[in-house]
PyMOL CGO cylinders between C-alpha atoms (Angstrom):
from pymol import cmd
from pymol.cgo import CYLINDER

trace = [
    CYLINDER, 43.93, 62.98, 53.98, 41.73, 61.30, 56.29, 0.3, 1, 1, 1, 1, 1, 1,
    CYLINDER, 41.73, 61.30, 56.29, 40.72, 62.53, 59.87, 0.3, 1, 1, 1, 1, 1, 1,
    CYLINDER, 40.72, 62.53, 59.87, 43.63, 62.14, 62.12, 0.3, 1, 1, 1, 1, 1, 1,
    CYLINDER, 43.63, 62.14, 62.12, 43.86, 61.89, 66.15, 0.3, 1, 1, 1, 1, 1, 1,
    CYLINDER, 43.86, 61.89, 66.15, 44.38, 65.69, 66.16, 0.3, 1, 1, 1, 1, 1, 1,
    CYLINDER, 44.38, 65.69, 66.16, 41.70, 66.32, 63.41, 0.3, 1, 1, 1, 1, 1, 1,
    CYLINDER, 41.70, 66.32, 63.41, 39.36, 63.84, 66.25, 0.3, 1, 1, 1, 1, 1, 1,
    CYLINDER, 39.36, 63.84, 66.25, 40.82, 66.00, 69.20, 0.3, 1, 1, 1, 1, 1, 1,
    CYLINDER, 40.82, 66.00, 69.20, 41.31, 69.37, 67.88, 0.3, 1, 1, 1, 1, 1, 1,
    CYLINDER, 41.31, 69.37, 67.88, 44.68, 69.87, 68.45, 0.3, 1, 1, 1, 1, 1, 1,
    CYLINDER, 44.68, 69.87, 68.45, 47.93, 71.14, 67.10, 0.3, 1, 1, 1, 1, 1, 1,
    CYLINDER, 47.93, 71.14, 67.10, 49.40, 68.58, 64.90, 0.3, 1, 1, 1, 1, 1, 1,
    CYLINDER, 49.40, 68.58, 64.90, 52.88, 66.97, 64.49, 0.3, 1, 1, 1, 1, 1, 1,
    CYLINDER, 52.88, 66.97, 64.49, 54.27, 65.44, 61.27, 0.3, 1, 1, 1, 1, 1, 1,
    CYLINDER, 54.27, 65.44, 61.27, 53.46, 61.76, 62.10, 0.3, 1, 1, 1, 1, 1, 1,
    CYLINDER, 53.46, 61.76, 62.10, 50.15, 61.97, 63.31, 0.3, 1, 1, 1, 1, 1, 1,
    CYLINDER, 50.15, 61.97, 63.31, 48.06, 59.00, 62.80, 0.3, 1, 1, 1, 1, 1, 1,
    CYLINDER, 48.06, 59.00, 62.80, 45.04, 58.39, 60.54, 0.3, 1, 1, 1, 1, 1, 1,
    CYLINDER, 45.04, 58.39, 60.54, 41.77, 57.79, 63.59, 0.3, 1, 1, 1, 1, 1, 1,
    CYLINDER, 41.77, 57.79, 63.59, 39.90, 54.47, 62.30, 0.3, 1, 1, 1, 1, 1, 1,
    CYLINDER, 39.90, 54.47, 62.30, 37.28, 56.96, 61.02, 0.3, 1, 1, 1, 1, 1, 1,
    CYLINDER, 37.28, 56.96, 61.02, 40.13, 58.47, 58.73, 0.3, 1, 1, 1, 1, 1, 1,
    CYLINDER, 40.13, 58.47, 58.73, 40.94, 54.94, 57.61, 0.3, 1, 1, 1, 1, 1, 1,
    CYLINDER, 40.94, 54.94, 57.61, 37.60, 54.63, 56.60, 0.3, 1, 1, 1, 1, 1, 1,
    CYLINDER, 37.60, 54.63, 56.60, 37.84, 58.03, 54.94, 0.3, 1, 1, 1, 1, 1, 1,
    CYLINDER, 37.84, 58.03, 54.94, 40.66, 57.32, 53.11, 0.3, 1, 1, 1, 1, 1, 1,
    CYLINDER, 40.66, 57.32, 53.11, 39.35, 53.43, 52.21, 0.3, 1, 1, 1, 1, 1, 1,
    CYLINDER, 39.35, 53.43, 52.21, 36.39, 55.94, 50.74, 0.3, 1, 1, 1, 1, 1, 1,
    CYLINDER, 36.39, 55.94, 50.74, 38.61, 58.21, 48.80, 0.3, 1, 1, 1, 1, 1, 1,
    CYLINDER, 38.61, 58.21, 48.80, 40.56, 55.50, 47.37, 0.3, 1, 1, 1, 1, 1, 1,
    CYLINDER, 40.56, 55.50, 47.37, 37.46, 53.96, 46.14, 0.3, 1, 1, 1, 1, 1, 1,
    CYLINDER, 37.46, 53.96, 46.14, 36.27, 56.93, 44.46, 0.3, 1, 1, 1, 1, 1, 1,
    CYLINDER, 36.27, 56.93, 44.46, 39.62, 56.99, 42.34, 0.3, 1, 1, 1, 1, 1, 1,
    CYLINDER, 39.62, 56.99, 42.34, 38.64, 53.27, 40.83, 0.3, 1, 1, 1, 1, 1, 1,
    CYLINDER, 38.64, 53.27, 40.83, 36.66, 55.73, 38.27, 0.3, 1, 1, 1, 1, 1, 1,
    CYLINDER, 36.66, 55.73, 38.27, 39.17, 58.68, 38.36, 0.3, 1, 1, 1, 1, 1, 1,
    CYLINDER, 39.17, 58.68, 38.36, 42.30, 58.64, 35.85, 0.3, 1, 1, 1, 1, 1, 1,
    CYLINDER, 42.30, 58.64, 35.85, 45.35, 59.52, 37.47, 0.3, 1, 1, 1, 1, 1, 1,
    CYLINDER, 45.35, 59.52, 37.47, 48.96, 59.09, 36.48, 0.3, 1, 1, 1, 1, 1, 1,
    CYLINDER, 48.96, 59.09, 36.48, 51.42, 59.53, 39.89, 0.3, 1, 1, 1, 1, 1, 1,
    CYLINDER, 51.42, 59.53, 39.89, 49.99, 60.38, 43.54, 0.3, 1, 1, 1, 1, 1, 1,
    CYLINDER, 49.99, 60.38, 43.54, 52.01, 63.19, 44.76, 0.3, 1, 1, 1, 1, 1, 1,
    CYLINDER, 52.01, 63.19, 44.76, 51.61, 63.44, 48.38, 0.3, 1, 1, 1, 1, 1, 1,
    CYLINDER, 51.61, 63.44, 48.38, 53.05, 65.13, 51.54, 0.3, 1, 1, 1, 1, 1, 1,
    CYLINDER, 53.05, 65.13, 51.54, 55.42, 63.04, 53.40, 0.3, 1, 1, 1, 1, 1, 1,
    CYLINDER, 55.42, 63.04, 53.40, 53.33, 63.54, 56.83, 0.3, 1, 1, 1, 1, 1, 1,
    CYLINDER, 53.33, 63.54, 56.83, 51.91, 60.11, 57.99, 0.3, 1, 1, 1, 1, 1, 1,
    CYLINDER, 51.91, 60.11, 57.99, 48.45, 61.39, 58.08, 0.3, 1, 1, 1, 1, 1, 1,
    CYLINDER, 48.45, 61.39, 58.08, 48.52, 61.80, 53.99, 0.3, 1, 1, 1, 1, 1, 1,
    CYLINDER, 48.52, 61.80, 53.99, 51.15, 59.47, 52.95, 0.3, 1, 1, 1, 1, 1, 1,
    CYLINDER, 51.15, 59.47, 52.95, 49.28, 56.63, 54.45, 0.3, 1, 1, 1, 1, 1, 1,
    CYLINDER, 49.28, 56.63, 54.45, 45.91, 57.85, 52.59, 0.3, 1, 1, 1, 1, 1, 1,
    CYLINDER, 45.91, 57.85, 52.59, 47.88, 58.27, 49.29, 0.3, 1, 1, 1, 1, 1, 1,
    CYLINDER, 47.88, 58.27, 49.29, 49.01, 54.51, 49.74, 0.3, 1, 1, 1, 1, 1, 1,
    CYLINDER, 49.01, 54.51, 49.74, 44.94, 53.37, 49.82, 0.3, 1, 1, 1, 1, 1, 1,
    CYLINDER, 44.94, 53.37, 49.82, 44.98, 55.08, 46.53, 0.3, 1, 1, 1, 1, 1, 1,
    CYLINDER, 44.98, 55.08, 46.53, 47.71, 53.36, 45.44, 0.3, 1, 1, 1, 1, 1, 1,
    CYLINDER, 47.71, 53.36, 45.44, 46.53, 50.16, 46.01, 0.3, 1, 1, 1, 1, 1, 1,
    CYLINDER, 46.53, 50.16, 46.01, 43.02, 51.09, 43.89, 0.3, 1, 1, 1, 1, 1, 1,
    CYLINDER, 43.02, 51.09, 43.89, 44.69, 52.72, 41.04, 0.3, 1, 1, 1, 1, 1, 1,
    CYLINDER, 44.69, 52.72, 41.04, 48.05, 51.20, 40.92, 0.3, 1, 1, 1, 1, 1, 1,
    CYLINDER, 48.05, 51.20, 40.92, 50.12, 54.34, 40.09, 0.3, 1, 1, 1, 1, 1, 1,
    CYLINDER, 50.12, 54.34, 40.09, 53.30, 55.61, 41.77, 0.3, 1, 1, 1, 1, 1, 1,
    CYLINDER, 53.30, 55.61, 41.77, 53.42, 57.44, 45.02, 0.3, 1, 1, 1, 1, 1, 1,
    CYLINDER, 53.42, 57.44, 45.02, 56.66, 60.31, 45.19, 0.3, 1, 1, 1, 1, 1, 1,
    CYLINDER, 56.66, 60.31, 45.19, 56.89, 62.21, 48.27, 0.3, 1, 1, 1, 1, 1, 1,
    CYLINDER, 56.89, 62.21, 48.27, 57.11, 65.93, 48.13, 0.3, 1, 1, 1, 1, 1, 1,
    CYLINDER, 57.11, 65.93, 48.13, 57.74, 68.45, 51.21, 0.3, 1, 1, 1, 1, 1, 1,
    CYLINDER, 57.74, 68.45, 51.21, 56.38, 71.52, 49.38, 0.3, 1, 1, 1, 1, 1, 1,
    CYLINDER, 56.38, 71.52, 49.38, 52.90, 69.31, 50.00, 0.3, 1, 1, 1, 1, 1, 1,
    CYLINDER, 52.90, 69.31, 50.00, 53.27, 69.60, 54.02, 0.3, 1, 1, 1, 1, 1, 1,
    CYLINDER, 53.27, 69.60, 54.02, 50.82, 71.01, 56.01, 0.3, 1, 1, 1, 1, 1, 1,
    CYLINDER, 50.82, 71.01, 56.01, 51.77, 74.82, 57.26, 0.3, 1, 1, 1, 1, 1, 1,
    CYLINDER, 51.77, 74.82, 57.26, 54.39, 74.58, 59.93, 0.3, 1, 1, 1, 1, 1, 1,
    CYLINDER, 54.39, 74.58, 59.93, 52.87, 76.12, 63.32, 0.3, 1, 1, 1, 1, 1, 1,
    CYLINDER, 52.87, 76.12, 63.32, 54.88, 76.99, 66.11, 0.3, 1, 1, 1, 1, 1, 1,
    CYLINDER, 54.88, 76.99, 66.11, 56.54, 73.56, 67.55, 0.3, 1, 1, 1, 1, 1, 1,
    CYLINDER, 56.54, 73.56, 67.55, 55.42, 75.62, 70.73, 0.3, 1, 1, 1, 1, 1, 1,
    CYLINDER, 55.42, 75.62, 70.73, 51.92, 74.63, 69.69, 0.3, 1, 1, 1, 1, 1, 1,
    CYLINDER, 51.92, 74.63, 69.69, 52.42, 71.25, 69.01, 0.3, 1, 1, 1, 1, 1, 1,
    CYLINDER, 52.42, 71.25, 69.01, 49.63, 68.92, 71.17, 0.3, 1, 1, 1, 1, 1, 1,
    CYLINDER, 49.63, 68.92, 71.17, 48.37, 71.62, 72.35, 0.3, 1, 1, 1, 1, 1, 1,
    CYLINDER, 48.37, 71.62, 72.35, 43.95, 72.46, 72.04, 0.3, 1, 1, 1, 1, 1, 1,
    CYLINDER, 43.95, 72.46, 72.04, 42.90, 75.15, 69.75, 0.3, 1, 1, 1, 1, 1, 1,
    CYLINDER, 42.90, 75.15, 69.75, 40.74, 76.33, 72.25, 0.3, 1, 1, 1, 1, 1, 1,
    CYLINDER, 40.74, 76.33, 72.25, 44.02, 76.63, 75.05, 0.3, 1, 1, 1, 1, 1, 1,
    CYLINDER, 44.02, 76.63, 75.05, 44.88, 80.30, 76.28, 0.3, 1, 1, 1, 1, 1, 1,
    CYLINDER, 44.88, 80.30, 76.28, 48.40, 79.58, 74.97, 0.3, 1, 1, 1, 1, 1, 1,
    CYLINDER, 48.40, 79.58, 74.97, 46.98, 79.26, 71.22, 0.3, 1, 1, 1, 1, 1, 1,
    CYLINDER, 46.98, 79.26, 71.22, 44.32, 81.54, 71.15, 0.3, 1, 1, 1, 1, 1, 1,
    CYLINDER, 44.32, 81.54, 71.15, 47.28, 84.59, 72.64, 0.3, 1, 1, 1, 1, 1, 1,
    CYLINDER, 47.28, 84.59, 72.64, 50.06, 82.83, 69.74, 0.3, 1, 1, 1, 1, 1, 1,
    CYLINDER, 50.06, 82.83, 69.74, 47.30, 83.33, 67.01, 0.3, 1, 1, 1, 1, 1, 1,
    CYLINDER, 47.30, 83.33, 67.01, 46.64, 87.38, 68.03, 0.3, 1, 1, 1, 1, 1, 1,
    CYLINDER, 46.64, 87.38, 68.03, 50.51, 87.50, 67.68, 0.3, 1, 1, 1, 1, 1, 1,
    CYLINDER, 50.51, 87.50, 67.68, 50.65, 86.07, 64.35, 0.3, 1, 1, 1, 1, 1, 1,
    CYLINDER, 50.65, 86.07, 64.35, 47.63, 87.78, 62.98, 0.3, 1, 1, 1, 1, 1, 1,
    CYLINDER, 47.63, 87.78, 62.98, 49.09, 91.27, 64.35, 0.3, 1, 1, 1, 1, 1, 1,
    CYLINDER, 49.09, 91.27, 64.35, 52.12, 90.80, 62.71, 0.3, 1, 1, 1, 1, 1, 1,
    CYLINDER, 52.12, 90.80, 62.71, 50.83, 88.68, 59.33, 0.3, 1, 1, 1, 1, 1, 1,
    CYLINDER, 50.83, 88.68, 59.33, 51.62, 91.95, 57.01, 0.3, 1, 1, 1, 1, 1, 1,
    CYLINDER, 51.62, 91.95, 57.01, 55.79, 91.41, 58.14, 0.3, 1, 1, 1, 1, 1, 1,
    CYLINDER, 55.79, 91.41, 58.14, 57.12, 89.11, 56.17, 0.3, 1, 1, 1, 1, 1, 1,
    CYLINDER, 57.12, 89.11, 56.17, 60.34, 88.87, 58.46, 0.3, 1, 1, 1, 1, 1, 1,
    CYLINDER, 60.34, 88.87, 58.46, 58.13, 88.61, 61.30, 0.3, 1, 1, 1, 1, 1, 1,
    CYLINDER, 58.13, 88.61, 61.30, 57.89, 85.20, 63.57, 0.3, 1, 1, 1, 1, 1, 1,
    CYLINDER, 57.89, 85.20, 63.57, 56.96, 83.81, 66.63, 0.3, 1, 1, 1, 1, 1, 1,
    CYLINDER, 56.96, 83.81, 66.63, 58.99, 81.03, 66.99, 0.3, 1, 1, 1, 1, 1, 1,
    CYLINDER, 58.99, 81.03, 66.99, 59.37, 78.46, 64.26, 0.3, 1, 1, 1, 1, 1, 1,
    CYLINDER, 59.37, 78.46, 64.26, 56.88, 78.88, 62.30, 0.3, 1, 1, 1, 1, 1, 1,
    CYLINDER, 56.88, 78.88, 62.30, 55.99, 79.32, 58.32, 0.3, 1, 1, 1, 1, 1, 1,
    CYLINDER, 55.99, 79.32, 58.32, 54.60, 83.06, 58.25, 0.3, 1, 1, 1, 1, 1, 1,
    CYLINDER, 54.60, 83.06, 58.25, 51.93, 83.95, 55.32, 0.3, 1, 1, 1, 1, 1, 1,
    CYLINDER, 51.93, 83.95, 55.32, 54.31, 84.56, 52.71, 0.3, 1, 1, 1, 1, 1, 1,
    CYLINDER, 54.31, 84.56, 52.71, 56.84, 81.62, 53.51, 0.3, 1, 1, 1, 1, 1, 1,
    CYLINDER, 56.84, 81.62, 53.51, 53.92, 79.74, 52.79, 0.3, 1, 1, 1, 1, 1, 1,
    CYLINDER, 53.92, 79.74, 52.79, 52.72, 81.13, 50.26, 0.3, 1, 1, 1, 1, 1, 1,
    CYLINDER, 52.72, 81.13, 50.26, 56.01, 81.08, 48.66, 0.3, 1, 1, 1, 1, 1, 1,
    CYLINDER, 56.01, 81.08, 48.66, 55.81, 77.26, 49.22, 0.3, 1, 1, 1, 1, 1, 1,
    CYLINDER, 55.81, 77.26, 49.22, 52.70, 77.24, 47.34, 0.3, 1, 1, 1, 1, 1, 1,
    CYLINDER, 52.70, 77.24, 47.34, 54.01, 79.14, 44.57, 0.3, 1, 1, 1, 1, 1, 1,
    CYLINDER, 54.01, 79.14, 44.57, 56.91, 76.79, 44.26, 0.3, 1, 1, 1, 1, 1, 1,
    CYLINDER, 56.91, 76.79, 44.26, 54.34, 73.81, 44.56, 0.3, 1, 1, 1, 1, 1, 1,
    CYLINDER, 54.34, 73.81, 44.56, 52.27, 74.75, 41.69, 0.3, 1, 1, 1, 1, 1, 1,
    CYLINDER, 52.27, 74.75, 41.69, 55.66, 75.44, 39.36, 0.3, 1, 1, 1, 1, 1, 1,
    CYLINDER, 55.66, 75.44, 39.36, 56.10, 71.65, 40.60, 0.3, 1, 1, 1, 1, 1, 1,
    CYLINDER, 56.10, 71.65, 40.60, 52.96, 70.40, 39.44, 0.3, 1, 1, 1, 1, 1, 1,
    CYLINDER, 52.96, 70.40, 39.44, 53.50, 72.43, 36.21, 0.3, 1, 1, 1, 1, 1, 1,
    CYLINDER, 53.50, 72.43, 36.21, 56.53, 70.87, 35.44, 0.3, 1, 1, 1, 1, 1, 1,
    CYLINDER, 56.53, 70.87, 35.44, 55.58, 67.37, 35.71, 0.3, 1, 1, 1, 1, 1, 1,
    CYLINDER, 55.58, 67.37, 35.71, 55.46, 65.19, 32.65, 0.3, 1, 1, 1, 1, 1, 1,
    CYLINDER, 55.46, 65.19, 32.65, 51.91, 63.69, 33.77, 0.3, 1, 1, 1, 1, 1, 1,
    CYLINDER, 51.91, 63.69, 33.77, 48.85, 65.17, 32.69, 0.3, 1, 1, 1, 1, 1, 1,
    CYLINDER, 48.85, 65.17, 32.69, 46.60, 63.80, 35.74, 0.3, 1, 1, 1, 1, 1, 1,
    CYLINDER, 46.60, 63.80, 35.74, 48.22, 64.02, 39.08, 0.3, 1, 1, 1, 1, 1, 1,
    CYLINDER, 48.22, 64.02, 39.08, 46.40, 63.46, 42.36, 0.3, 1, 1, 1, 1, 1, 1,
    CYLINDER, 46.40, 63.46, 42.36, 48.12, 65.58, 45.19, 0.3, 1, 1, 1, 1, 1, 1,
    CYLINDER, 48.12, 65.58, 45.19, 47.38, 64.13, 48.41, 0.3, 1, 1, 1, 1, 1, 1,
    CYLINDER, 47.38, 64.13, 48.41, 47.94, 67.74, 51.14, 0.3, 1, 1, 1, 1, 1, 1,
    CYLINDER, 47.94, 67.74, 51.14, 46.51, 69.54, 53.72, 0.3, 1, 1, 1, 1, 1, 1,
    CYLINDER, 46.51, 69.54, 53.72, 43.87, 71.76, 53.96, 0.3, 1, 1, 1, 1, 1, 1,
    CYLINDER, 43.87, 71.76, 53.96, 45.26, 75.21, 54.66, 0.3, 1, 1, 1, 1, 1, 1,
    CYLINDER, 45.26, 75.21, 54.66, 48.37, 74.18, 52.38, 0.3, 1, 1, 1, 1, 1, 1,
    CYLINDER, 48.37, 74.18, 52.38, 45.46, 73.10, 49.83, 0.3, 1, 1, 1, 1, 1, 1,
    CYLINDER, 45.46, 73.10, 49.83, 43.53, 76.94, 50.94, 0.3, 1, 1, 1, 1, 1, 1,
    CYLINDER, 43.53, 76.94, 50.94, 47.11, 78.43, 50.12, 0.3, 1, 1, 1, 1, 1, 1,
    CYLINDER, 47.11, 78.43, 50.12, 47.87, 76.92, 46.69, 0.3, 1, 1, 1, 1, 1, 1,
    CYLINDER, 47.87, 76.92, 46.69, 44.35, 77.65, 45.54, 0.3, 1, 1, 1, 1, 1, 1,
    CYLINDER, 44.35, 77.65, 45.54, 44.40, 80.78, 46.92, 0.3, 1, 1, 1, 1, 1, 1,
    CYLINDER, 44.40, 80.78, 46.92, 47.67, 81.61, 44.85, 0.3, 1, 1, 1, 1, 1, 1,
    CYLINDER, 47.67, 81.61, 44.85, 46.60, 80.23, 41.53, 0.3, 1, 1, 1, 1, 1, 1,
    CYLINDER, 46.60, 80.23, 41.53, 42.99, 82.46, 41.70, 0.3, 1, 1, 1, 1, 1, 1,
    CYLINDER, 42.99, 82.46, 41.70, 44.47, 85.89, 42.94, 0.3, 1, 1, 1, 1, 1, 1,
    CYLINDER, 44.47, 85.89, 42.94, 48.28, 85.24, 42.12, 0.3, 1, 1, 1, 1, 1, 1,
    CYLINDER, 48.28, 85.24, 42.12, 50.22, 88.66, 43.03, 0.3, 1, 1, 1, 1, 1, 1,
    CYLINDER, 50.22, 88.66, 43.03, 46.98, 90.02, 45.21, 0.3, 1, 1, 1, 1, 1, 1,
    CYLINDER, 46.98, 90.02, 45.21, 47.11, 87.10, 47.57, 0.3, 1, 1, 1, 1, 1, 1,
    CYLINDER, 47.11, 87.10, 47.57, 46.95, 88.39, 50.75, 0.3, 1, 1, 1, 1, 1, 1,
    CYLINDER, 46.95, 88.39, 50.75, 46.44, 87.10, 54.09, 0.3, 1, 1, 1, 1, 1, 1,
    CYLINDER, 46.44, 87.10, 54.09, 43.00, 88.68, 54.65, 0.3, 1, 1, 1, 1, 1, 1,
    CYLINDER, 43.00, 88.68, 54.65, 42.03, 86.53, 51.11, 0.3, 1, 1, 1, 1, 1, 1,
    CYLINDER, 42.03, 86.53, 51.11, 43.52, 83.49, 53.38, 0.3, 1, 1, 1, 1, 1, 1,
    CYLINDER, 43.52, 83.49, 53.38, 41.38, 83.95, 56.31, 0.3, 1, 1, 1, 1, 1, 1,
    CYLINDER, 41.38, 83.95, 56.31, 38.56, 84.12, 53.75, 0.3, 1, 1, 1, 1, 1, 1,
    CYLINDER, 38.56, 84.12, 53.75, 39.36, 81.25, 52.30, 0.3, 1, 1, 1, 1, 1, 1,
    CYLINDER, 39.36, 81.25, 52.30, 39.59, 79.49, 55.58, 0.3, 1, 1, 1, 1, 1, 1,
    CYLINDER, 39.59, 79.49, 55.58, 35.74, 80.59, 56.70, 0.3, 1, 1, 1, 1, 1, 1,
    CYLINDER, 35.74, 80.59, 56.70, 33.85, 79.98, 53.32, 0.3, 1, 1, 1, 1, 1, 1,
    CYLINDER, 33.85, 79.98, 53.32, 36.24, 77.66, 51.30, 0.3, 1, 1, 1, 1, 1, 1,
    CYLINDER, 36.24, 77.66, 51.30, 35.65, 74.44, 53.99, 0.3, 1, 1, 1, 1, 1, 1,
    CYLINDER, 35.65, 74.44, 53.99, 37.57, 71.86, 52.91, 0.3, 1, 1, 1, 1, 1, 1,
    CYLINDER, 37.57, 71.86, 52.91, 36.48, 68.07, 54.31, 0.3, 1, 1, 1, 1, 1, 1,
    CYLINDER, 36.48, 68.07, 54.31, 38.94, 65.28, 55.13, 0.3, 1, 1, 1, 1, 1, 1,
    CYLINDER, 38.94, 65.28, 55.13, 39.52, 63.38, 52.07, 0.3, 1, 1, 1, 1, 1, 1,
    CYLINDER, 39.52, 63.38, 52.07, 37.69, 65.39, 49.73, 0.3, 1, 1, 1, 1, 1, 1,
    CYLINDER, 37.69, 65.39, 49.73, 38.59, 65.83, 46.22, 0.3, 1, 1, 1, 1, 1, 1,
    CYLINDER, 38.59, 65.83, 46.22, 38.95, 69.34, 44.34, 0.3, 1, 1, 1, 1, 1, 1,
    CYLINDER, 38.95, 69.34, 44.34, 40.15, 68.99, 40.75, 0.3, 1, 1, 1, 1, 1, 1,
    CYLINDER, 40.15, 68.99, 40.75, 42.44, 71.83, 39.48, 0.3, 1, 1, 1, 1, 1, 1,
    CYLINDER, 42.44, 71.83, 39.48, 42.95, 72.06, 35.76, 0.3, 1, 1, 1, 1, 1, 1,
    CYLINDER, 42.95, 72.06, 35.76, 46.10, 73.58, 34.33, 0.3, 1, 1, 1, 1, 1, 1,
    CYLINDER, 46.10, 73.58, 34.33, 45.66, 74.61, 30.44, 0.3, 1, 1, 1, 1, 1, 1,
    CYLINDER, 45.66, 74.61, 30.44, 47.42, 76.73, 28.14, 0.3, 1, 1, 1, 1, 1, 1,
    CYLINDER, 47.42, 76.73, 28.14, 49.40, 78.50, 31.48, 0.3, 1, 1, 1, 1, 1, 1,
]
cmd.load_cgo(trace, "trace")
C-alpha cells in the first residue's frame, strides 16, 4: 500500500489509517504499473491504507477487489496504537515481546504473537492456493508480506530470529511489487 500518515510519522498504526498525498501518488504509481501486468482479482486487506490502493488498481485493470482479513497488517498491542516507535513505552513493549517470542501462549496485551501470525500466514497462502485464478495481486502489509514469504521459503523452520532477518535485509518499499509463483505445490 502506499505511505500512510503513520508510515509519514512513524507511528503505531490503526486499521483506518489514511493514505498521505505522497501514498496517493504511490499508489496512482502502482496502479499504473499494473496497465502492463495481467491480473485476475485484487485480493487486499480490508485496512483503509491498502483497500484504498487496491481500488487505484482497480480502476487501471478493471478486475474485482474481495476483501480478506488474513491480509491485515500484524496486530500490535492496541496499547501501542499512535504511539512513536522511538517512545520509551514502545521501545520497553518490544524487549517484552522479543523476550518472550519463543512462547507461543505468551502476550502482552492484545496482540498477534510470532506464531499467531505466522499461523495467519500459513492460512493465507492455503487461501491463495485455493483460488480458481491463476494471477492474483494481493494488496498487504509489509511484515504480514515478511511473514508469508518467510513461511513459504523456510516452511516448518520459520522462526522468529528468520523474521527479524527478514525485517533488516528483506526491505520492503510502500507500494512495491514482489511476484510469488505457485507451481506444481
Amino acid at each position: 500500500h502506499g505511505e500512510s500518515t503513520a508510515n509519514a510519522s512513524k507511528t503505531h498504526q490503526v486499521p483506518n489509517v489514511e493514505l498521505t498525498e505522497a501514498g496517493q501518488k504511490q499508489a496512482d504509481d502502482v496502479a499504473e504499473r499494473f496497465r502492463n501486468i495481467n491480473i485476475d482479482e485484487i485480493i487486499t486487506s480490508p485496512y483503509a491504507r491498502a483497500f484504498d490502493t487496491a481500488k487505484k488498481i482497480q480502476k487501471t485493470t478493471d478486475v474485482n477487489i474481495t476483501t480478506n482479513e488474513l491480509f491485515i497488517e500484524v496486530k500490535r498491542p492496541s496499547d501501542l496504537h499512535g504511539e512513536s516507535y522511538e517512545s520509551e513505552k514502545v521501545k520497553q513493549v518490544f524487549k517484552d515481546l522479543i523476550k518472550h517470542e519463543t512462547d507461543p501462549k505468551w502476550h502482552h496485551l492484545d496482540e498477534e504473537n510470532f506464531y499467531d501470525l505466522k499461523m495467519r500466514a500459513e492460512n493465507a497462502i492455503r487461501f491463495l492456493e485455493n483460488q480458481s485464478y491463476e494471477n492474483l495481486a494481493v494488496v498487504s502489509h509489509s511484515v504480514f508480506m515478511r511473514m508469508m514469504i518467510g513461511v513459504i521459503t523456510f516452511q516448518e523452520k520459520m522462526n522468529p530470529d528468520i523474521l527479524r532477518n527478514l525485517g533488516n535485509h528483506f526491505k520492503i518499499n510502500n507500494t512495491g511489487i514482489t511476484v510469488l509463483e505457485y507451481k506444481d505445490h
